[in-house]
N, C-alpha and C positions, 0 to 999 in steps of 0.2 A: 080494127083489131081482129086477128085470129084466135080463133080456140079452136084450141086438138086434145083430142086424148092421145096419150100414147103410154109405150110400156116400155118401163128404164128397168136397168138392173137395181142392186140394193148399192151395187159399188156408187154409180152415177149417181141417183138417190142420194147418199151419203156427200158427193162433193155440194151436190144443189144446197143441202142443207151447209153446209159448211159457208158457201158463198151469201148464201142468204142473211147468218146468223153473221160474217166477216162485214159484209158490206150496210147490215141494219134495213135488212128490206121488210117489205110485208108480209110476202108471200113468194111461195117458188114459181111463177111466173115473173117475178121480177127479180130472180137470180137466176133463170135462165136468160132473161135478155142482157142484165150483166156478163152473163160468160160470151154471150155472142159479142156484146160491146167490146168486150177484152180481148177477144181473137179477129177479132175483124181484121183489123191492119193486118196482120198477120197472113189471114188466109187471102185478104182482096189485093195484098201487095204485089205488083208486078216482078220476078223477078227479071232483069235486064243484065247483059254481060256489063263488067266493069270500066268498060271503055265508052260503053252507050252512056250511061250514066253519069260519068264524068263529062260527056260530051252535053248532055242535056241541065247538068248544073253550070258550065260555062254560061249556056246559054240565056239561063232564067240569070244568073248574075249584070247578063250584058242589060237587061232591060230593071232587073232590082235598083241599078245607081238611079 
């Protein structure tokens, strides 16, 4: 586990508590690692042209059957 201090606005503040009181946490270290859980896919997603990608679900279907 990390601990940081760091220094948010009152806006950011504001969403923490919103996600906090939304999701029924403890505390706002566990509505910060919910917002990361939330963006994640997002931000770690590859984007690929749409031809790569349809190329690459042919392929995981030929070995899914």
């Amino acid at each position: 586990m990390v601990k940081a201090i760091i220094d948010i606005s009152d806006e950011v503040n504001h969403v923490i508590n919103i996600i906090k009181a939304k999701y029924k946490l403890n505390d706002k270290s566990e509505a910060i690692s919910k917002m990361a859980e939330l963006v994640r896919e997002e931000v770690l997603e590859i984007k690929l042209k749409p031809e790569v990608k349809e190329e690459i679900e042919i392929d995981v279907r030929d070995y899914i059957q």
